[in-house]
C-alpha positions, 0 to 999 in steps of 0.5 A: 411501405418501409417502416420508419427505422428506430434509433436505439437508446442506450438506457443501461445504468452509467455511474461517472468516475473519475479518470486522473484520480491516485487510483487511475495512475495505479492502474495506468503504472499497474498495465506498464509493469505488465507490459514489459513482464510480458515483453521480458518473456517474448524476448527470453522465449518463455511461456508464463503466467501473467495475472492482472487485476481485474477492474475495480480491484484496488490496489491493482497488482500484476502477478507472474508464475512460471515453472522453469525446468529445472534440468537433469534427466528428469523432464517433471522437476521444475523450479517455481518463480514468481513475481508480484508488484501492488500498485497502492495509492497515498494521496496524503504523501509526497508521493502518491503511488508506492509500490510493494513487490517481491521476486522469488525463485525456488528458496530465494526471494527478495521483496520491497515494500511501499517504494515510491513509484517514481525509484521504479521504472519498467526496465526494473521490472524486466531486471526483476522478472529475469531475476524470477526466470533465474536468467539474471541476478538480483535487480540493480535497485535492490540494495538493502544492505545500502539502504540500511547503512544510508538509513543508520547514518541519516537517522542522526541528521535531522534535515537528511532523509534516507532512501525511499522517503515519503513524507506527508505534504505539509499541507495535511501534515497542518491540518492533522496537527490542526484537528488533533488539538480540536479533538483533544480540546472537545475531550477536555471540554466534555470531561469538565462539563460532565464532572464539574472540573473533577476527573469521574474517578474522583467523583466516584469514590466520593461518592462512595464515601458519602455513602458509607457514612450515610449508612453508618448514620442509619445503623446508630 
């Protein structure tokens, strides 16, 4: 007589996370960059290093290495390039995900730093990896000589931002203001109820001076 069969209980530990947090988009932008590096590659014919962040590394980032012949005679000199992008979350900006990166190439490198995702699409990684290959020039988004000007001119108009702006929502930008006065009115409170009104350096000195007159009154 067969054996009933039994049916298997998964009773391995499950912890729930969420799925549409800041974080989850990073990774989700993090795996779009990777792919088009990777196709970039497939199309420019060249066997490279591709590293991604492994899961629950945060912020997740994508790295390529490739050592490129560097021509003449000798088949070892090779030119280093590189390319990195770091996906970070800011749920308190308007934007929400930034992104740091940097592009290298034997002595020459450009980088960025905390640009709001959405100034960064997957054909601006293609152009930042064949700038790494040394099979194109510098990115089209990459202007810092613009930026600057931009930035000069705006920082004397109050109500013009300049490039990459990622201000805090206004909704945090309250409740800090908010939580900073109450924390400066529990300091205040503290400090007057500790001393009496009076600072604790003029308390001490006080002090100090009863005494020494308390011990001249002891030597006479």
């Amino acid at each position: 007589m067969a054996e009933p069969s039994v049916s298997l209980v998964d009773a391995r530990p499950v912890r729930a996370v969420s799925t549409n947090s800041a974080w989850d988009q990073a990774v989700e932008l993090r795996d779009r960059l990777a792919t088009a590096i990777r196709q970039t590659l497939d199309q420019e014919g060249v066997e490279a290093l591709v590293l991604e962040s492994q899961v629950g590394n945060y912020p997740p980032w994508v790295r390529l290495e490739a050592w490129l012949p560097a021509g003449g005679a000798s088949v070892l000199r090779r030119h280093r390039g590189e390319l990195e992008f770091v996906i970070d979350a800011a749920p308190y900006r308007k934007h929400t995900l930034v992104l740091t990166g940097y592009a290298s190439r034997g002595h020459e490198r450009i980088a960025v730093s905390r640009w709001p995702t959405g100034e960064f699409a997957t054909g601006d990684a293609r152009e930042w990896t064949l700038y790494a290959l040394g099979r194109g020039g510098k990115p089209s988004n990459y202007r810092p000589v613009m930026d600057a000007l931009i930035g000069m001119v705006t920082a004397f108009l109050p109500f013009v931002h300049g490039p990459h702006h990622n201000p805090i929502r206004g909704e945090f930008r309250n409740a800090l203001r908010l939580n900073g006065a109450k924390c400066l009115m529990q300091y205040k409170g503290a400090e007057g109820s500790a001393g009496g009104g009076r600072h604790p350096r003029n308390i001490g000195s006080r002090s100090r001076r009863l005494f020494r007159v308390q011990g001249v009154k002891q030597v006479t």
